[in-house]
Jmol script that loads the backbone (N, CA, C; Angstrom):
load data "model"
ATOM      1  N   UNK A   1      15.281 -27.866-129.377  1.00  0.00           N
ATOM      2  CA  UNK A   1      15.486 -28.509-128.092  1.00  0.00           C
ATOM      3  C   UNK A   1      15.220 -30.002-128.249  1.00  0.00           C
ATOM      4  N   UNK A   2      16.125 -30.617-128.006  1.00  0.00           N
ATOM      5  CA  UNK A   2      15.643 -31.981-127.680  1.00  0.00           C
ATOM      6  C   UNK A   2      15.225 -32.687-126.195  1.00  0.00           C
ATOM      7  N   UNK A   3      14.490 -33.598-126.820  1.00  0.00           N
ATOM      8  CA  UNK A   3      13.812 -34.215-125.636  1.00  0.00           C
ATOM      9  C   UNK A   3      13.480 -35.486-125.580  1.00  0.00           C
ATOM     10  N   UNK A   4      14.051 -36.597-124.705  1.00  0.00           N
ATOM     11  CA  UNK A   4      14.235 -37.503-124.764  1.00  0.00           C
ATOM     12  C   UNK A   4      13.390 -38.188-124.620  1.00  0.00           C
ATOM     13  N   UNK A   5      13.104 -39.531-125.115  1.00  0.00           N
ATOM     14  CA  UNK A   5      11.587 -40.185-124.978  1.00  0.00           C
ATOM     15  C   UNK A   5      10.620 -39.945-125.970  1.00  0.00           C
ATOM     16  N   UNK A   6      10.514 -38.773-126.958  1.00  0.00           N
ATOM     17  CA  UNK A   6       9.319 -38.472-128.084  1.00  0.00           C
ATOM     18  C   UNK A   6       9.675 -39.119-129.531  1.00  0.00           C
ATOM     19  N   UNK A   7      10.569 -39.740-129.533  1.00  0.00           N
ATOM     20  CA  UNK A   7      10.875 -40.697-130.685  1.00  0.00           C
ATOM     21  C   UNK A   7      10.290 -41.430-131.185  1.00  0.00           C
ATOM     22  N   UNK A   8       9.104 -41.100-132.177  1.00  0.00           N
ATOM     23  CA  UNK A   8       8.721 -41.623-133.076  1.00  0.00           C
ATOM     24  C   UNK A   8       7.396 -41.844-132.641  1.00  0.00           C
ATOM     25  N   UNK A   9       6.929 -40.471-131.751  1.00  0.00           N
ATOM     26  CA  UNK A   9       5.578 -40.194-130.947  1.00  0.00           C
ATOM     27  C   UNK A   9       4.981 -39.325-132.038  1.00  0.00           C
ATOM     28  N   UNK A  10       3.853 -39.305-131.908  1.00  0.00           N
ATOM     29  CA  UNK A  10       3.071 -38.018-133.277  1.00  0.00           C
ATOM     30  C   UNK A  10       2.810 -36.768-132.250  1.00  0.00           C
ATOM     31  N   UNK A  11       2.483 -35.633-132.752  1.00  0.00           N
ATOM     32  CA  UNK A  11       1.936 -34.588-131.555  1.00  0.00           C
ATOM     33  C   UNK A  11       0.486 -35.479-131.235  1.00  0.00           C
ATOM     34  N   UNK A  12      -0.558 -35.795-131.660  1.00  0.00           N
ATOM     35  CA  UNK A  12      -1.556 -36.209-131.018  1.00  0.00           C
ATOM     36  C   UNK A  12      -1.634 -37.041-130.072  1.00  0.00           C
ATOM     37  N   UNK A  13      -0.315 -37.726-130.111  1.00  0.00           N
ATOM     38  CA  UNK A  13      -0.074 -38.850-129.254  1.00  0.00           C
ATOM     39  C   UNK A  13       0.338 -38.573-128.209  1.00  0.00           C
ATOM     40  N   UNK A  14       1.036 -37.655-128.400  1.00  0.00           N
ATOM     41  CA  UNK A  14       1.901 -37.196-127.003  1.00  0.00           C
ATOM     42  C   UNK A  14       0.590 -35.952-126.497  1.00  0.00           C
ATOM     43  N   UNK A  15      -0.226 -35.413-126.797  1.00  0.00           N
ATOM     44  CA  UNK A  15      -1.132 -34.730-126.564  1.00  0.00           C
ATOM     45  C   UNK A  15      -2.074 -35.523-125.323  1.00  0.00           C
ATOM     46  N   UNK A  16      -2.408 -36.690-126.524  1.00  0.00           N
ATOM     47  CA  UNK A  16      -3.582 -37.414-125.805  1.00  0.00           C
ATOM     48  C   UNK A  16      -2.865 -38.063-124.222  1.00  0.00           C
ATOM     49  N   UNK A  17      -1.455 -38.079-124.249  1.00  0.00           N
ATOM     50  CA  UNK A  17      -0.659 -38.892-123.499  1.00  0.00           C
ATOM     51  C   UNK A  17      -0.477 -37.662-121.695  1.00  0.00           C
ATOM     52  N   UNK A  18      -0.695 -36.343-122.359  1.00  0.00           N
ATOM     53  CA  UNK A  18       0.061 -35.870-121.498  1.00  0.00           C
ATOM     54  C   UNK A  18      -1.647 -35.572-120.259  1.00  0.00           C
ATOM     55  N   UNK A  19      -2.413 -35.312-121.588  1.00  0.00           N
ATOM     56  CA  UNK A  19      -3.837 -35.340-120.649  1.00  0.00           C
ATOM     57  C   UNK A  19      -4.002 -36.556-119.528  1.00  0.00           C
ATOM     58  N   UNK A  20      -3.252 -37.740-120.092  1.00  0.00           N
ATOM     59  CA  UNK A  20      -3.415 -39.066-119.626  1.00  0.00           C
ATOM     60  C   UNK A  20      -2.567 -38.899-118.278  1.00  0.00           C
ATOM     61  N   UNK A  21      -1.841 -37.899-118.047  1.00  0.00           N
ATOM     62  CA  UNK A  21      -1.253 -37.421-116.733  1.00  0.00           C
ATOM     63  C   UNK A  21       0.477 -37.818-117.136  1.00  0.00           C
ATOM     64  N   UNK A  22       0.777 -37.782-118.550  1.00  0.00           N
ATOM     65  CA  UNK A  22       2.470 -37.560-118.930  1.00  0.00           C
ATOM     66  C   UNK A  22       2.882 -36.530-118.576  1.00  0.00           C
ATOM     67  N   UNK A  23       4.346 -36.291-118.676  1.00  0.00           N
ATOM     68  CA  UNK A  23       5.076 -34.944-118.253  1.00  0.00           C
ATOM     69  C   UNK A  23       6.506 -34.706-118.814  1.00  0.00           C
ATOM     70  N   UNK A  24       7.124 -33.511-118.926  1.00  0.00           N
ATOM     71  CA  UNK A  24       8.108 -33.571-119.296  1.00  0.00           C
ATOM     72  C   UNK A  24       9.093 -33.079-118.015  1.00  0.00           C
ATOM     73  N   UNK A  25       9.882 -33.287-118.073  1.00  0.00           N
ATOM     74  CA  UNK A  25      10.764 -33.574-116.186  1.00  0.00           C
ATOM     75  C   UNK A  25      11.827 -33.607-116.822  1.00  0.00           C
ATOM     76  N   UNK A  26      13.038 -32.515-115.622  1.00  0.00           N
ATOM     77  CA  UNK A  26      14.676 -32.888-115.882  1.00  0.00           C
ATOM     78  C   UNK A  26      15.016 -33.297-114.517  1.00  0.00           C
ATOM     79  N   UNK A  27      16.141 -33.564-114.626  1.00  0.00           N
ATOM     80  CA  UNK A  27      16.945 -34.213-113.567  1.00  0.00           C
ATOM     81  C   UNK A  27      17.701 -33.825-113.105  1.00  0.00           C
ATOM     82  N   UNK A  28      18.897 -33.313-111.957  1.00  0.00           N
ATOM     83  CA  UNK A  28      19.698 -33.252-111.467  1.00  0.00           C
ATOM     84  C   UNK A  28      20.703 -33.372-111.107  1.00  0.00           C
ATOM     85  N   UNK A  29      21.414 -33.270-111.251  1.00  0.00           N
ATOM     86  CA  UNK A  29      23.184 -34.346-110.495  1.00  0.00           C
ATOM     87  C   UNK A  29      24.320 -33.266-110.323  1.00  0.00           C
ATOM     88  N   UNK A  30      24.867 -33.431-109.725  1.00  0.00           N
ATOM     89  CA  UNK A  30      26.032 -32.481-108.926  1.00  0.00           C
ATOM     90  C   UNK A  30      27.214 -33.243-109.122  1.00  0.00           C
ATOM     91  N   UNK A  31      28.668 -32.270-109.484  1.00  0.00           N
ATOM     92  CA  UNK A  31      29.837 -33.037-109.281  1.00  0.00           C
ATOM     93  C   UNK A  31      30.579 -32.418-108.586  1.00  0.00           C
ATOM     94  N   UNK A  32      31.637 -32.690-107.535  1.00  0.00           N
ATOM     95  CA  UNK A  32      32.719 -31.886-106.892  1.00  0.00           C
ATOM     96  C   UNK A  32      34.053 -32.611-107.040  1.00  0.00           C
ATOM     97  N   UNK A  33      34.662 -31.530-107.172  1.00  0.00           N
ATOM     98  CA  UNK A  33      36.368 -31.806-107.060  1.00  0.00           C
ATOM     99  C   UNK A  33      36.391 -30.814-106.152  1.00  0.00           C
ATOM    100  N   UNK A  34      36.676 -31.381-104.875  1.00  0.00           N
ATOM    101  CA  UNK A  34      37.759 -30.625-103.714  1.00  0.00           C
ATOM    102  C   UNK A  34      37.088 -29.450-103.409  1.00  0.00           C
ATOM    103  N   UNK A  35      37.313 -27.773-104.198  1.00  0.00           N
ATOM    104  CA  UNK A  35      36.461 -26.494-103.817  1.00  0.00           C
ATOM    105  C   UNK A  35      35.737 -26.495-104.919  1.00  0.00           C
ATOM    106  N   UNK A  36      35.345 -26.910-105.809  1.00  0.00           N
ATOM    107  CA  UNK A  36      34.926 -26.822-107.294  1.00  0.00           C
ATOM    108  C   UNK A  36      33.365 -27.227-107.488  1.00  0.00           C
ATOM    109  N   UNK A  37      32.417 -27.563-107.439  1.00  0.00           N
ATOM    110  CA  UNK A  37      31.222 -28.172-107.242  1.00  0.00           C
ATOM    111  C   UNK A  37      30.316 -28.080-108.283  1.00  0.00           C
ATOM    112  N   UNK A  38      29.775 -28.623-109.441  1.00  0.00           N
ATOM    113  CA  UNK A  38      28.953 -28.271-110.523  1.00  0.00           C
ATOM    114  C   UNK A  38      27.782 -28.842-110.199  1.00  0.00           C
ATOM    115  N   UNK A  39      26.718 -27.875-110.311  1.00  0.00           N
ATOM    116  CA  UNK A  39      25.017 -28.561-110.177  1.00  0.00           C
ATOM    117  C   UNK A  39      24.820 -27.972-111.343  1.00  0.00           C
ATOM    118  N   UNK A  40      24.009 -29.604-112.391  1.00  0.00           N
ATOM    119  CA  UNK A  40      23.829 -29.229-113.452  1.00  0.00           C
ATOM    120  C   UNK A  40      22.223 -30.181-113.725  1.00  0.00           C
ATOM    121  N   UNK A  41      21.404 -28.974-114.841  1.00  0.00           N
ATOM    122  CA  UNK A  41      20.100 -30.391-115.026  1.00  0.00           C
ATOM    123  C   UNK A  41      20.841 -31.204-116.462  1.00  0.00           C
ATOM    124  N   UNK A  42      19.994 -32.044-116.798  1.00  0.00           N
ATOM    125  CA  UNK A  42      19.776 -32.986-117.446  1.00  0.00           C
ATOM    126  C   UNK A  42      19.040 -32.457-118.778  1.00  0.00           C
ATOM    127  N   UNK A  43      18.759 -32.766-119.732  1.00  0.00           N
ATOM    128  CA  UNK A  43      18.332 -33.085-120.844  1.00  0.00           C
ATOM    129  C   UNK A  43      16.609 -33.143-120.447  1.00  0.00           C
ATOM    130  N   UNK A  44      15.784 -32.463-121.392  1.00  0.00           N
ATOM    131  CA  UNK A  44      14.184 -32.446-120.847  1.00  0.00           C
ATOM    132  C   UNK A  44      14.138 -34.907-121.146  1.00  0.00           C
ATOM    133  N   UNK A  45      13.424 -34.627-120.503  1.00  0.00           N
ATOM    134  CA  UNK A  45      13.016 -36.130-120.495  1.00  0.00           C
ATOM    135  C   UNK A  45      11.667 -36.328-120.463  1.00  0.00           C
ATOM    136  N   UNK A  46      11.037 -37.138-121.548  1.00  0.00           N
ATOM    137  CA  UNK A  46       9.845 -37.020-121.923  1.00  0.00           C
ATOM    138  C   UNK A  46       9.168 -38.941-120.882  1.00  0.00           C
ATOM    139  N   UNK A  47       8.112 -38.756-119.680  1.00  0.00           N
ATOM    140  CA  UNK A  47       7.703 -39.488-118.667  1.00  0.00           C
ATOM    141  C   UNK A  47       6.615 -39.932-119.010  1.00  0.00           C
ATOM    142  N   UNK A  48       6.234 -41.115-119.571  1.00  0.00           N
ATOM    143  CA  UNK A  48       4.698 -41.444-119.978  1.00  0.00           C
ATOM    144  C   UNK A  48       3.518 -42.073-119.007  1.00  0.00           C
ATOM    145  N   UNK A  49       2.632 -41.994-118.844  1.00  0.00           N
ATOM    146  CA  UNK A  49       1.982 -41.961-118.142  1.00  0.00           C
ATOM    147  C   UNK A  49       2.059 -43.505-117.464  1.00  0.00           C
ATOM    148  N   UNK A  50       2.571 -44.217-116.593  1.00  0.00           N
ATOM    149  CA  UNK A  50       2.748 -45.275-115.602  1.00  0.00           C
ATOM    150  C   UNK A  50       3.855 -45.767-115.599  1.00  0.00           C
ATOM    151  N   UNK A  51       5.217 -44.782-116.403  1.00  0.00           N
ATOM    152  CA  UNK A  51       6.111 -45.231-116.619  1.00  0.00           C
ATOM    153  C   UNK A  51       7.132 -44.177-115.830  1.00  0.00           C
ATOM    154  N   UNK A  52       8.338 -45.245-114.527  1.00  0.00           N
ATOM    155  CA  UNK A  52       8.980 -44.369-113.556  1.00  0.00           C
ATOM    156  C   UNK A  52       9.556 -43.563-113.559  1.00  0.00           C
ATOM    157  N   UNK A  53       9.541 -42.369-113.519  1.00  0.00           N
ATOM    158  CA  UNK A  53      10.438 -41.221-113.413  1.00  0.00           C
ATOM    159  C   UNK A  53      11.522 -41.674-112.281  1.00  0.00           C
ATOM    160  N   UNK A  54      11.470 -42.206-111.302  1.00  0.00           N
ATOM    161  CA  UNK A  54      12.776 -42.630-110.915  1.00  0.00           C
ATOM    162  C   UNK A  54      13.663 -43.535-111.370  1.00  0.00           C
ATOM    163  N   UNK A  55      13.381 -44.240-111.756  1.00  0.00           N
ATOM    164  CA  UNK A  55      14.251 -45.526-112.808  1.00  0.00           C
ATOM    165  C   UNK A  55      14.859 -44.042-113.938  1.00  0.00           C
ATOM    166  N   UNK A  56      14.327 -43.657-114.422  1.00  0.00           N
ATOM    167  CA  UNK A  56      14.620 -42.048-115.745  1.00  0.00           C
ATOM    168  C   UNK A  56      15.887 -41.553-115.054  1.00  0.00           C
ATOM    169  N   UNK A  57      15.549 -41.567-113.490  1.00  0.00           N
ATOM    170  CA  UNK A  57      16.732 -40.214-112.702  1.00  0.00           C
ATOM    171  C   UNK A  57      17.692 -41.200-112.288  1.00  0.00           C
ATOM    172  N   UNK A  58      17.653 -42.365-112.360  1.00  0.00           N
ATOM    173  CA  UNK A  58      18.610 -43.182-111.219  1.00  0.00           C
ATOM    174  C   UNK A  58      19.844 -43.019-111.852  1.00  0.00           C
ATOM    175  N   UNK A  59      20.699 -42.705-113.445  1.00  0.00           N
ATOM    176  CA  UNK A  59      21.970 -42.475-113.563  1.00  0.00           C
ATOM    177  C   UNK A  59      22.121 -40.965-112.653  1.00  0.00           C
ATOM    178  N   UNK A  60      21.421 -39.889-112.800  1.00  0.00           N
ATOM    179  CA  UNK A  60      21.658 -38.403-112.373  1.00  0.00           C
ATOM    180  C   UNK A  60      22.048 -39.016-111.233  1.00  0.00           C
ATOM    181  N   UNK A  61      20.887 -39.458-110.400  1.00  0.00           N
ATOM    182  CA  UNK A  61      20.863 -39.996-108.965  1.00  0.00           C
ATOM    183  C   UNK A  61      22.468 -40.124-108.481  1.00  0.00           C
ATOM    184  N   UNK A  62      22.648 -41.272-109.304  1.00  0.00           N
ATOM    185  CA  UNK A  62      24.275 -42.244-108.832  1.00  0.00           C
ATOM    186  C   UNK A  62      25.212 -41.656-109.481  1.00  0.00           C
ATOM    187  N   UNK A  63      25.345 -40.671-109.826  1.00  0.00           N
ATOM    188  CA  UNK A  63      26.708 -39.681-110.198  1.00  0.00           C
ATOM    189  C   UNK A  63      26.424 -38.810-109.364  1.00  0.00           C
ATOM    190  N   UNK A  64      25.656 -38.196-108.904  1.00  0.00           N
ATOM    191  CA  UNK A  64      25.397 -37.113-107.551  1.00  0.00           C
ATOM    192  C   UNK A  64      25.870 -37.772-106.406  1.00  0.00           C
ATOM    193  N   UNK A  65      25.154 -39.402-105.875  1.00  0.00           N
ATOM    194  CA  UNK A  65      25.843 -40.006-104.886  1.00  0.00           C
ATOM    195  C   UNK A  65      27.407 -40.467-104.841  1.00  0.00           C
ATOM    196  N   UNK A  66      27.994 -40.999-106.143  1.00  0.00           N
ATOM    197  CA  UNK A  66      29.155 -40.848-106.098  1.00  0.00           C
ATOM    198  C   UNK A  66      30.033 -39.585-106.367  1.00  0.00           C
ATOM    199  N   UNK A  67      29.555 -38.640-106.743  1.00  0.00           N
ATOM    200  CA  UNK A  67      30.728 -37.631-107.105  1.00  0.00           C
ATOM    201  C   UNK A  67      30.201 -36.387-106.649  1.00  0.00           C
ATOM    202  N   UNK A  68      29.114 -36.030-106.141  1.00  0.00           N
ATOM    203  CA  UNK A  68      28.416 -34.821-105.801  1.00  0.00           C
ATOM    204  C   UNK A  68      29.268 -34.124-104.297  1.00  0.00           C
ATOM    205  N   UNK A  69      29.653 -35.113-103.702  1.00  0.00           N
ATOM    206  CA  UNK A  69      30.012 -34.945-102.370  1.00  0.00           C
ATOM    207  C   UNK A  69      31.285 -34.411-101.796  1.00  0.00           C
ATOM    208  N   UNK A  70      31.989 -34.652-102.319  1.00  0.00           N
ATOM    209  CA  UNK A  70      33.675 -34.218-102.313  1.00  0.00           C
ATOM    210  C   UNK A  70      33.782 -32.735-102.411  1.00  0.00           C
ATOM    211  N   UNK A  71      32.946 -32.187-102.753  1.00  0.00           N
ATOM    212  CA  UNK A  71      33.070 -30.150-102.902  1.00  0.00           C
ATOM    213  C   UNK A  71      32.953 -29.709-101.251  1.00  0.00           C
ATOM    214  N   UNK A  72      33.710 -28.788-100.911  1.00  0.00           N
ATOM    215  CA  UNK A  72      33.305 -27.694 -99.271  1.00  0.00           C
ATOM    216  C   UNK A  72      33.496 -26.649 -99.894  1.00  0.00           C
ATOM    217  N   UNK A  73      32.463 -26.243 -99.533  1.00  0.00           N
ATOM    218  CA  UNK A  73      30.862 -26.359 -98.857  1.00  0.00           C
ATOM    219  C   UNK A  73      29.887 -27.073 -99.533  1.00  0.00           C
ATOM    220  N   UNK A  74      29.984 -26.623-101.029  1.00  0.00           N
ATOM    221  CA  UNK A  74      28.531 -26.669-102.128  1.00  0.00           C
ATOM    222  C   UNK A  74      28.006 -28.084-102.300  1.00  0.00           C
ATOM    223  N   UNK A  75      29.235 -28.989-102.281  1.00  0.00           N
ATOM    224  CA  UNK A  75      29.090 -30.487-102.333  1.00  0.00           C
ATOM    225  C   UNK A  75      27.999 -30.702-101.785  1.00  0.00           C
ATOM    226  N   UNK A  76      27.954 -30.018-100.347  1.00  0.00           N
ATOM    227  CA  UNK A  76      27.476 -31.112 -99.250  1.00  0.00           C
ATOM    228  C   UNK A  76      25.628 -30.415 -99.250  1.00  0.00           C
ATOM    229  N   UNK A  77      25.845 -28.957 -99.904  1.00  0.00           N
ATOM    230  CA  UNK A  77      24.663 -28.654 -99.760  1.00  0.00           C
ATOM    231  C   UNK A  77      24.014 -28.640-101.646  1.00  0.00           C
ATOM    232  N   UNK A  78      24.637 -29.120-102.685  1.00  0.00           N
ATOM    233  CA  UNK A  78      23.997 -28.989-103.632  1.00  0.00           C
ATOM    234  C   UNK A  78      23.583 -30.581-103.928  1.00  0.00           C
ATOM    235  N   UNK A  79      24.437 -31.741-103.274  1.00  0.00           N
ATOM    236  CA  UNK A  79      23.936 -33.167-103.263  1.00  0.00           C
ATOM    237  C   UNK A  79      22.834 -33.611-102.684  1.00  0.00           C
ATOM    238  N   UNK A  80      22.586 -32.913-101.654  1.00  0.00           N
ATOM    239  CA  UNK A  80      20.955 -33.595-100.943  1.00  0.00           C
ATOM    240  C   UNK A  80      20.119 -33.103-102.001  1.00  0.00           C
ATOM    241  N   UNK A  81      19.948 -31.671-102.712  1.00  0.00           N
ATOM    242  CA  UNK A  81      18.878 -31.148-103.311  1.00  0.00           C
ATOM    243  C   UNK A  81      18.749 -31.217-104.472  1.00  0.00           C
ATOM    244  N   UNK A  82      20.053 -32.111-105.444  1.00  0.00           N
ATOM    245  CA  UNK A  82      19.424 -33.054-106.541  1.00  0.00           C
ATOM    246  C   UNK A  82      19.164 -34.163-106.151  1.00  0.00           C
ATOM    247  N   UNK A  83      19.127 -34.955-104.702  1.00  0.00           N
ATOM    248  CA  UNK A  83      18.936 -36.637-104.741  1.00  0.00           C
ATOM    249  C   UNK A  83      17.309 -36.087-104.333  1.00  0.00           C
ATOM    250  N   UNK A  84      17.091 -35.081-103.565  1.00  0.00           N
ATOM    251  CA  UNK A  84      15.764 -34.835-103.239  1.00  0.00           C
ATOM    252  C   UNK A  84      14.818 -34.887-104.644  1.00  0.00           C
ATOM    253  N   UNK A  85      15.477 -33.526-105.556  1.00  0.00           N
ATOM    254  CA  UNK A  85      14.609 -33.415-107.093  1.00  0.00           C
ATOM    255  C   UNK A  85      14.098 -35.387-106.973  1.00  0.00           C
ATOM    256  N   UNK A  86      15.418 -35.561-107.707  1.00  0.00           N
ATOM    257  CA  UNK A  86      15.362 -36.806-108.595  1.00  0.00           C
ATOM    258  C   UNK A  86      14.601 -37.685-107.685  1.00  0.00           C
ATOM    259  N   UNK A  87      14.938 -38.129-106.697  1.00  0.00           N
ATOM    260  CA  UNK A  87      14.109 -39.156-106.101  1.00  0.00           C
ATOM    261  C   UNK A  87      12.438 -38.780-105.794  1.00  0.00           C
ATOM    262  N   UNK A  88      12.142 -37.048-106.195  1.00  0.00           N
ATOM    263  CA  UNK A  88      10.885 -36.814-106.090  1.00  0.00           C
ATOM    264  C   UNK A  88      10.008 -36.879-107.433  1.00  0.00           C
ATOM    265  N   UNK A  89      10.806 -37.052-108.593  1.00  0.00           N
ATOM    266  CA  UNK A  89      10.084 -37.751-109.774  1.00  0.00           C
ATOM    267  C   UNK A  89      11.022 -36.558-110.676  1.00  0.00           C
ATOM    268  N   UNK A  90      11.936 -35.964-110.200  1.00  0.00           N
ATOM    269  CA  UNK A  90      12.515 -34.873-111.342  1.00  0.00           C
ATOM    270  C   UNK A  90      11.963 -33.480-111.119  1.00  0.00           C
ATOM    271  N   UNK A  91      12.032 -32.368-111.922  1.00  0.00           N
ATOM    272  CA  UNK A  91      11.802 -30.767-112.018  1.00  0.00           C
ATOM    273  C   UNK A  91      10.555 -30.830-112.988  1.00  0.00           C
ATOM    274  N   UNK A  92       9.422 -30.880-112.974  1.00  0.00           N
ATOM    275  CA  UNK A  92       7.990 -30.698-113.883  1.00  0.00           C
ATOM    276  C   UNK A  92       8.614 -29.746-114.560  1.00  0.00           C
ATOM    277  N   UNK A  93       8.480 -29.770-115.779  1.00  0.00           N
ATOM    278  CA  UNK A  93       8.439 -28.744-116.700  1.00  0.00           C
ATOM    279  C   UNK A  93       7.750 -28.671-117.936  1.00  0.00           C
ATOM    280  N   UNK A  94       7.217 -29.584-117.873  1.00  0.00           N
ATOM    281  CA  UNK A  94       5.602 -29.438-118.621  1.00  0.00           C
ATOM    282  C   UNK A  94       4.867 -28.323-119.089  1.00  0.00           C
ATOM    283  N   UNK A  95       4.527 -27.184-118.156  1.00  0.00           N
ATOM    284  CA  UNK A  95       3.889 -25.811-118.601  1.00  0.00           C
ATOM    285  C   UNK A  95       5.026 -25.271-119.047  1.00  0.00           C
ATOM    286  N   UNK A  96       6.325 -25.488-118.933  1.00  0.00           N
ATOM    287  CA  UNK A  96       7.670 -24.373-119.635  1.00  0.00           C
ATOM    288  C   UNK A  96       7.939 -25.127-121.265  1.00  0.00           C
ATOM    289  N   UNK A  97       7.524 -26.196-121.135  1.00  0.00           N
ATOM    290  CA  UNK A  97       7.682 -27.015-122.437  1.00  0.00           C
ATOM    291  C   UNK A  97       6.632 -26.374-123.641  1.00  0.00           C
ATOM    292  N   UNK A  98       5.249 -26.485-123.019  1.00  0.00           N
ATOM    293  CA  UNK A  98       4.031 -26.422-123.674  1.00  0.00           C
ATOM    294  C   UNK A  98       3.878 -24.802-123.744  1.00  0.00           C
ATOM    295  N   UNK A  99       4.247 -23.840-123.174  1.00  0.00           N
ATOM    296  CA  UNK A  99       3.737 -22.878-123.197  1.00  0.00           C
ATOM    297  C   UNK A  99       5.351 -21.666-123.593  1.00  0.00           C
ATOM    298  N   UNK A 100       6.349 -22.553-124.186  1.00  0.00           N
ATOM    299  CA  UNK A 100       7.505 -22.060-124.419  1.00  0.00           C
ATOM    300  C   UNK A 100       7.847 -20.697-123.290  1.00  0.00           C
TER     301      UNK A 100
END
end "model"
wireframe off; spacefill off
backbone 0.3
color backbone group
């Protein structure tokens, strides 16, 4: 699995980092064509401790706001609930990471 952000991190580092209140978080974004609607996550993304998880989500973000919307029905109800994820810091997945 890859995971974005641990590049050229040691395990102790990212250990000592995650105690430090790091996390690993995916993201969200939705696309629609017309009846067609895809909600899909993102790639794990590795969040270091004072560093924004929203700045991380803001491409997911702005492909959900531009292209999420155009689907009936799913558009309209799968676009609020990735801008919600993402603008709430992403999906924690930290204990699914660490505890496989």
């Amino acid at each position: 699995m890859t995971i974005a952000g641990i590049e050229g991190l040691s395990n102790e580092t990212i250990r000592g980092e995650l105690a430090a209140g790091a996390r690993f978080v995916v993201f969200e974004y939705c696309i629609s064509i017309l009846i067609l609607t895809f909600k899909r996550s993102s790639a794990v993304h590795y969040i270091r401790p004072g560093e924004s998880a929203l700045l991380k989500g803001l491409p997911y973000t702005m492909i959900s706001l531009l292209f999420g919307w155009w689907g009936f029905p799913f558009g309209l109800l799968y676009t609020p609930m990735a801008l919600i994820t993402n603008l709430s810091g992403g999906r924690d997945v930290t204990a699914t990471i660490l505890h496989g």
